[in-house]
C-alpha positions in Angstrom: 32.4 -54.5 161.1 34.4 -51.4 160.1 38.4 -51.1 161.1 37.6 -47.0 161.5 34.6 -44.9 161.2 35.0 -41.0 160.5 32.1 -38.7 161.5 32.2 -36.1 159.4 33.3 -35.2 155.9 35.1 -31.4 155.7 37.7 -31.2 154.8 39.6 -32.7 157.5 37.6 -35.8 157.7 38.2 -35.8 153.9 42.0 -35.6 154.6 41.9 -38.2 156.8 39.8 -40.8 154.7 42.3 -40.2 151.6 45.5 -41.4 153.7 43.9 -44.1 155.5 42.8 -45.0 151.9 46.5 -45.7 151.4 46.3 -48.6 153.8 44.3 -52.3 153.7 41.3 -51.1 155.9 38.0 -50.9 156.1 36.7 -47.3 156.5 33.8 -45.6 156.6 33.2 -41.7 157.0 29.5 -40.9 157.7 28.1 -37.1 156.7 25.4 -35.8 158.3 24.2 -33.4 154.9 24.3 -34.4 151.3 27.1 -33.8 150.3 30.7 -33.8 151.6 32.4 -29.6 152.3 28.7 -28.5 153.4 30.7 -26.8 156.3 32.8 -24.7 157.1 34.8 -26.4 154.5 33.1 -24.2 151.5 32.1 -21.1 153.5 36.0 -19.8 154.8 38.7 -17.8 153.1 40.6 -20.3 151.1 43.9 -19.1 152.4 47.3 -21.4 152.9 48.7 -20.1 155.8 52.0 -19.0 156.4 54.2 -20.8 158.8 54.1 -17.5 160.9 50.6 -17.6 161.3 50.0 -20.3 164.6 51.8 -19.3 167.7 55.0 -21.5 168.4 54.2 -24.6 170.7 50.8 -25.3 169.9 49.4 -28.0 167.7 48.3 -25.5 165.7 51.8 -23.6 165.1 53.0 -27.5 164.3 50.7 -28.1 161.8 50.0 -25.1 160.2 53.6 -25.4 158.8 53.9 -28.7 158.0 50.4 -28.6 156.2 51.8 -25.9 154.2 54.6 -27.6 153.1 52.8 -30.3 151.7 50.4 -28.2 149.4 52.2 -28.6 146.3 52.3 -32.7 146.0 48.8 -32.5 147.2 47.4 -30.2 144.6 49.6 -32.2 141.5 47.9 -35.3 143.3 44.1 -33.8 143.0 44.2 -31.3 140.7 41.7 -29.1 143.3 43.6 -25.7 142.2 46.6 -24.4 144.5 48.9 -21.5 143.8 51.3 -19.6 145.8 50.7 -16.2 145.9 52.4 -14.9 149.0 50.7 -12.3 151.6 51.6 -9.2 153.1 50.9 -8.4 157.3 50.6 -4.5 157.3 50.5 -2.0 160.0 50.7 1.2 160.4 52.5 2.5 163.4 55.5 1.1 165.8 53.0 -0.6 168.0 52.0 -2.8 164.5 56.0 -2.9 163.7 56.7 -4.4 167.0 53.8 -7.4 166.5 54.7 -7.9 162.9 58.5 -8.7 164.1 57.2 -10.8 166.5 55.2 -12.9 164.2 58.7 -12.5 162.0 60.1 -14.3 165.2 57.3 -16.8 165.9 57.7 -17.9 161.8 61.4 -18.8 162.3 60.9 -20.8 165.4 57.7 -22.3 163.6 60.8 -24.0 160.9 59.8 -21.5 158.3 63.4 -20.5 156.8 64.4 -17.1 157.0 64.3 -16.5 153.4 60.6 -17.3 153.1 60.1 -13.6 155.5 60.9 -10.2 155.2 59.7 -7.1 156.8 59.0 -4.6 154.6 58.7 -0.7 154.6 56.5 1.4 152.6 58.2 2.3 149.4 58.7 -1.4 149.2 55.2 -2.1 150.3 54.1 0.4 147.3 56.3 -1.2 144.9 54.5 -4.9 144.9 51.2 -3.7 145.7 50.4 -0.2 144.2 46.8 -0.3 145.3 47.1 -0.3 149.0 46.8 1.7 151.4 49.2 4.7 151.2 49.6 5.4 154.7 51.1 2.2 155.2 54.5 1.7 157.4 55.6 -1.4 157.7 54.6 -5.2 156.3 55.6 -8.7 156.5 55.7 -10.4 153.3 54.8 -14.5 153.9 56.5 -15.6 150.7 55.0 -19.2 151.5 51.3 -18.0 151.5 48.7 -19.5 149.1 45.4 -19.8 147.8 43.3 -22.2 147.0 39.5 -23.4 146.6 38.3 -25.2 150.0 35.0 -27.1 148.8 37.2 -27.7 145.6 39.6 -29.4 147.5 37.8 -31.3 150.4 35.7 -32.7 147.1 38.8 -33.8 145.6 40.0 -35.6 148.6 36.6 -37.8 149.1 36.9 -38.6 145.8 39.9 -39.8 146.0 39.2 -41.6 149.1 36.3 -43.1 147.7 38.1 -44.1 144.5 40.6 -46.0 147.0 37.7 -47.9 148.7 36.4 -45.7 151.7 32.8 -45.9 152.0 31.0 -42.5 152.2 27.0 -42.8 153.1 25.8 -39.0 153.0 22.5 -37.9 154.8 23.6 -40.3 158.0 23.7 -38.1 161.2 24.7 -39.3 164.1 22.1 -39.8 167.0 24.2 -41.7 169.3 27.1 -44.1 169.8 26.9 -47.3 171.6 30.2 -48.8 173.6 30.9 -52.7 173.7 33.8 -54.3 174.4 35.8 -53.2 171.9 34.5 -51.8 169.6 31.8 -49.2 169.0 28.1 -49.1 167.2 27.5 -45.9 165.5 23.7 -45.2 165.3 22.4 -42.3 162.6 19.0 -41.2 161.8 19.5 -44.2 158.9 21.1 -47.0 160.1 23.7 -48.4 162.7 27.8 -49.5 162.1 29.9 -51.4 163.8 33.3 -50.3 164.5 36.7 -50.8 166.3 38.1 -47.1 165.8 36.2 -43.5 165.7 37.4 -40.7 164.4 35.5 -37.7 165.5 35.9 -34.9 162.6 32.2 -33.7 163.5 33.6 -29.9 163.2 31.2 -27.3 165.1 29.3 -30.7 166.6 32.3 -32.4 167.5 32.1 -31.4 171.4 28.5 -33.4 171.0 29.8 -36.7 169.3 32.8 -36.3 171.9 29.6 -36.3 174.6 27.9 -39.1 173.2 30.8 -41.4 174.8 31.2 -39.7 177.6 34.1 -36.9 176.9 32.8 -33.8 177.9 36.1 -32.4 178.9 36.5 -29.5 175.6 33.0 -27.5 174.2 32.8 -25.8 171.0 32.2 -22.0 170.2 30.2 -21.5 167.5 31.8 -18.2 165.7 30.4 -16.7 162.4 32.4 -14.9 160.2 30.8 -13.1 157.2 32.4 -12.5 153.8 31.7 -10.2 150.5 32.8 -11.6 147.3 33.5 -9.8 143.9 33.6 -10.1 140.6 35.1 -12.7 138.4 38.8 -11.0 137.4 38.4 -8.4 140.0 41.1 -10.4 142.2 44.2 -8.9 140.3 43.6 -4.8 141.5 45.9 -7.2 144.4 48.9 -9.4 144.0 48.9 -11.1 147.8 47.0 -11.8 150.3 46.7 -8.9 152.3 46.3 -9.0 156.0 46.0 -6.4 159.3 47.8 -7.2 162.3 45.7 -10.0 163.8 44.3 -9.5 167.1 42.6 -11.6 169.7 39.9 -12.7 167.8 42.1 -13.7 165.2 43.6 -13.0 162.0 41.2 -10.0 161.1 39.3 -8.6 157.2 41.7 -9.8 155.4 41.6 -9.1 150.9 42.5 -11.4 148.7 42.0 -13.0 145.5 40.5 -16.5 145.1 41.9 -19.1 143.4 39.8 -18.6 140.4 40.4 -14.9 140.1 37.7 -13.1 141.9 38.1 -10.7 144.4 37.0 -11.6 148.5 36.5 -9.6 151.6 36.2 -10.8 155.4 35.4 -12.9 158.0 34.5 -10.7 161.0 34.2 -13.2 164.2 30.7 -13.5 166.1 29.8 -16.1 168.3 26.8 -17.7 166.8 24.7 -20.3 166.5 25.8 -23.9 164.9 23.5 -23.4 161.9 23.1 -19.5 161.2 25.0 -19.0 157.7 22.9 -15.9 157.1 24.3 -12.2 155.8 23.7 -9.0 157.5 24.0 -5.5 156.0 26.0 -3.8 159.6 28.1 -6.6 160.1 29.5 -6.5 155.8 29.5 -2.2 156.5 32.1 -3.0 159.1 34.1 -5.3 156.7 34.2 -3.2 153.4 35.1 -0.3 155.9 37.8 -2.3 157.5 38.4 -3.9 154.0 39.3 -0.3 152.7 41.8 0.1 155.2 44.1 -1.8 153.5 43.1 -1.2 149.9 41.2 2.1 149.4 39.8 2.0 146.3 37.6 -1.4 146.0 35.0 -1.1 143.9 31.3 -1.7 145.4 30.1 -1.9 142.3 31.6 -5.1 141.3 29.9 -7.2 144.3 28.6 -10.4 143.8 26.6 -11.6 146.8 27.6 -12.7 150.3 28.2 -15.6 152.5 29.3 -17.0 156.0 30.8 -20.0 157.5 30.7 -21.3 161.0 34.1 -22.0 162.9 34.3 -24.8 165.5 36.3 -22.9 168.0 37.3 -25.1 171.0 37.2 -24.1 174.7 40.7 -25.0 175.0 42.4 -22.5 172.5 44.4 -25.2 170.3 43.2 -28.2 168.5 42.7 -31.3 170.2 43.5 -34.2 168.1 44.0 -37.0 170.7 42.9 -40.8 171.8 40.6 -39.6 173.9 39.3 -42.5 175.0 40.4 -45.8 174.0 39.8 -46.6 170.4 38.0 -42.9 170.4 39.7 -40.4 168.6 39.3 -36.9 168.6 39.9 -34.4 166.1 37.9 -31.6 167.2 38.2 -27.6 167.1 39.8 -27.9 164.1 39.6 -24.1 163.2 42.1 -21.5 161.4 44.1 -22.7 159.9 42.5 -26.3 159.9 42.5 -25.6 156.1 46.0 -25.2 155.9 46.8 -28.2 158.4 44.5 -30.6 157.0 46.8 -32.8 155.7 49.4 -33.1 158.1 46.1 -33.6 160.8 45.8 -36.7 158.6 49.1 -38.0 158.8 49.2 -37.6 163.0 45.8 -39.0 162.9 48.0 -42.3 161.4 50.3 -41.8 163.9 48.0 -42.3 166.3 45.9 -45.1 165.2 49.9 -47.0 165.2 50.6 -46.4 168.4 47.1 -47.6 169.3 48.2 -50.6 167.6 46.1 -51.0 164.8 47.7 -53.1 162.0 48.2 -50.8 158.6 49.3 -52.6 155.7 50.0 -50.4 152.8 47.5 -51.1 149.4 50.0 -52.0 146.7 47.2 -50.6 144.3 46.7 -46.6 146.0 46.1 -44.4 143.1 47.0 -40.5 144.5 46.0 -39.2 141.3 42.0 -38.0 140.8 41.8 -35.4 137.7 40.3 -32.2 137.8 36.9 -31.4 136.6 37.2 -28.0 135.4 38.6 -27.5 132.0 39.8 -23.6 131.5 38.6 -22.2 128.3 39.9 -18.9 126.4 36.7 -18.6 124.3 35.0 -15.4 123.9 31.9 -14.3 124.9 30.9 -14.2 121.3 32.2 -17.6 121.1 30.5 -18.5 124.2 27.0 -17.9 122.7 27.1 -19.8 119.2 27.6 -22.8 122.1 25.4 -22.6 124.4 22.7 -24.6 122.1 24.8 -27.3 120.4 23.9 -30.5 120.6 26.8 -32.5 122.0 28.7 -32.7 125.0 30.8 -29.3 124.6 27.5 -27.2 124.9 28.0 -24.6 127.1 25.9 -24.4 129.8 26.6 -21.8 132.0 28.0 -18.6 130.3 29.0 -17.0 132.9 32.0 -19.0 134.2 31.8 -21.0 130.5 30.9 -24.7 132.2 30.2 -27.2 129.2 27.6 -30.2 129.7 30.8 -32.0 129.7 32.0 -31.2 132.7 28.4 -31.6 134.7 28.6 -35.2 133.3 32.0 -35.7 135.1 30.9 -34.1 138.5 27.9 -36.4 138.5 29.8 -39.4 138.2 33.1 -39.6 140.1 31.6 -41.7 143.0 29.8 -39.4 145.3 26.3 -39.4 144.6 24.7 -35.7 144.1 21.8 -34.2 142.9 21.1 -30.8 143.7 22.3 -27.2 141.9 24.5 -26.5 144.8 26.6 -29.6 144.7 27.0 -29.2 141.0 28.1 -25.5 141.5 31.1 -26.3 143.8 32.7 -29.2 141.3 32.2 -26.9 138.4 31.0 -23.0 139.4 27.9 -23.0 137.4 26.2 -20.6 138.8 28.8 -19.0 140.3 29.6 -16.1 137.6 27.7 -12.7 137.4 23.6 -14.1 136.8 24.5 -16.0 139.8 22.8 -18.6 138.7 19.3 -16.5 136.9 20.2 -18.3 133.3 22.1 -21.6 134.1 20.2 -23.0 137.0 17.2 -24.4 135.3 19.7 -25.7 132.4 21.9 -27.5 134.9 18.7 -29.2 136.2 17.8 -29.8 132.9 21.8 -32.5 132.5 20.9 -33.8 136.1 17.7 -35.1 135.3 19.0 -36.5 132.1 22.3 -38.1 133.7 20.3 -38.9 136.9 16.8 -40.2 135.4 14.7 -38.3 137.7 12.6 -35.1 137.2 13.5 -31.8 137.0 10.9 -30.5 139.7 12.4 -33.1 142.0 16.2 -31.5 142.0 16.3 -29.0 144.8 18.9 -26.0 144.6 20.1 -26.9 147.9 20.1 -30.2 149.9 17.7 -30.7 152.6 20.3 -30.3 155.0 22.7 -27.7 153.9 21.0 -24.7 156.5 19.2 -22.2 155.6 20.0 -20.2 152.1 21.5 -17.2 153.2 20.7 -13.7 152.2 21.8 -12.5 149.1 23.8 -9.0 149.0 21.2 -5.4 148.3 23.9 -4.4 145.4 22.3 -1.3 145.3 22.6 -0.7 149.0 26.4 -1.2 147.9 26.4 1.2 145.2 24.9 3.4 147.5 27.7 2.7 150.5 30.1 3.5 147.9 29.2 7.0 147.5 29.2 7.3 151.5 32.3 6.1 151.7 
């Protein structure tokens, strides 16, 4: 008998797991795939909202800025990679002037303090960020914006959690969901669990756990939104994250730089279905067109490949993170900025297993601290090469982003069992550099199957349940598209 079973492990169920890990309690948090962020947890923009972002009143205006605030603790916690970098709103007429003061407005009544906002006009916009747009009138700056790496982070959470005695069984999906007494039986495709709580973090499938005991009062919209990404480095032609003005369907292409320096473009919004992650040429014309409205001069060239994510957007326009039902909790629709809010989701998900009256006792022995896996190298390429055929633990094995057989080691034992390329690739980002995985991939199979004992042919790139692979970006239909353009 569990005290609290979690369907689903993004980064919200992550979020949740870690603080109940803080507290005497048996917990389990089931995943469907195999592995936990195979979501919409690795497939979104890696942005840290602003406190302006989430319209005043709703959950999500609540906890979009207190998530926020509680990025910098988090990150010296987990070591997942956090910085602030700040972002700029821009428009380019008095229509756009009048939203951007209005979001201005909506920030300050959010709690975000009036020094952390400024509308600015375009010599100013010019000054901090050279490479935009020229034609631009007004912006607010969002000093409180940041970036980080999603899957890096939801991984660093479950570890955590997992470290701190949550029990995570991967490759369990959930068929249905039995009601006794009190407390719940949770079948999967696996096995069955007792339980007196659920926590439904289920993401674009959480309307169908929700259905499973009968709540059928919210669906989900299934909306794809497709990004290009850059080169490694590429990130710094930009200092912020640069927005539009959002409209209805949401925050709009936004550019930015990722955490780890390259360059990114996107998400348009398409409802979809709940599995398609694939690419398609029209759809990433419209974004590098509506990309190079706000910075002209972004070089096609210097494409990497493509991707999309899914978000779970609810029927009822906010997030719904309730007792549904007794001992049933909901934490469902959980889109942007679900990233941002994650961890404050977690703490109201405490609050509400209190006033539910279950007992927490806090562990005397919590560890917060889980170390990062990633160790930054200055070597040079030249340097690079002499190790990528040494014989000890500091061989290189991915040149690109300079990943030693070191740090594959560590991802494959920090208490989440892996096995395939892809899992390796978001704790380390082999494969993630300009080859795109061409030189490293069978190498990297090469440590698993040593670390792991089992053959090489046996390691798939992918896990059977990650979706499809999506299609990788024509770069020469870019190069071309450049020249249009």
């Amino acid at each position: 008998m569990y005290d609290i079973t979690i369907i689903g492990a993004g980064v919200v169920g992550s979020a949740i797991a870690r603080e109940l890990s803080k507290y005497n309690l048996k917990v389990l948090m089931l995943e469907k795939t195999d592995d936990v962020s195979n979501g919409a947890s690795k497939a979104n923009s890696g942005i840290v909202h602003g406190g302006y972002a989430a319209k005043y009143g709703t959950l999500k205006g609540k906890l979009c800025f207190e998530g926020n605030r509680m990025y910098d603790k988090l990150n010296e916690e987990l070591n997942f990679g956090f910085k602030r970098t700040g972002a700029l709103v821009i428009g380019f007429n008095e229509e756009d002037e009048k939203t951007l003061i209005e979001l201005y407005n909506n920030g300050l009544k959010n709690g975000v303090n009036e020094n952390e906002m400024e509308i600015l006009y375009r010599n100013e916009i010019l000054e901090i960020e050279p490479n935009i747009n020229k034609n631009v009138k007004v912006a607010l700056l969002a000093k409180d914006v940041g970036i980080t790496s999603p899957y890096e982070m939801t991984i660093a959470l479950a570890e955590n959690a997992v470290n701190n005695g949550v029990e995570l069984k991967l490759e369990n999906e959930v068929i249905s969901i039995e009601e006794k007494s009190d407390y719940y039986i949770v079948i999967t495709n696996q096995d069955s669990f007792e339980t007196k709580y659920i926590i439904n973090a289920a993401g674009v499938n959480s309307d169908k756990i929700s259905n499973m005991v009968g709540i059928n009062n919210f669906y989900i919209i299934p909306r794809k939104g497709q990004y290009i990404i850059f080169h490694k480095g590429y990130g710094k032609i930009i200092n912020n994250v640069i927005f539009q003005v959002p409209t209805e369907k949401g925050k709009g292409i936004l550019v930015t730089p990722t955490y780890h320096g390259n360059l990114m473009i996107g998400p348009d919004a398409q409802e979809s279905s709940r599995d398609d992650v694939s690419t398609d040429l029209e759809t990433l014309k419209y974004i590098i067109k509506t990309a190079k409205l706000s910075v002209p001069n972004i070089d096609l060239k210097k494409v990497l490949t493509s991707f999309s994510g899914i978000r779970p957007t609810p029927s009822t326009g906010d997030f719904i993170i309730e007792e549904s039902k007794e001992i049933f909790i909901n934490v469902a629709g959980i889109e942007s900025p679900g990233l941002t809010s994650s961890p404050a989701i977690a703490k109201m998900v405490v609050d509400i297993l209190k006033k539910s009256g279950l007992k927490l006792i806090e562990k005397n022995d919590f560890n917060p601290i889980r170390k990062s896996i990633i160790i930054k190298k200055d070597l040079t390429y030249k340097e690079v090469n002499k190790m990528l055929d040494l014989d000890s633990y500091e061989q290189i094995i991915c040149r690109c982003e300079m990943v030693s057989k070191k740090e594959i080691i560590d991802a494959l034992n920090r208490g989440i069992p892996i096995k395939s390329v892809d899992a390796v690739k978001r704790r380390t980002r082999a494969t993630m550099g300009f080859c795109q995985g061409e030189f490293c991939t069978p190498r990297i199979k090469k440590v698993i199957s040593e670390v792991l004992n089992i053959k090489e042919e046996d390691i798939p790139l992918r896990g059977k349940k990650s979706g499809i692979l999506p299609k990788k970006v024509n770069l020469n239909y870019f190069k071309q598209l450049d020249i249009e353009l």
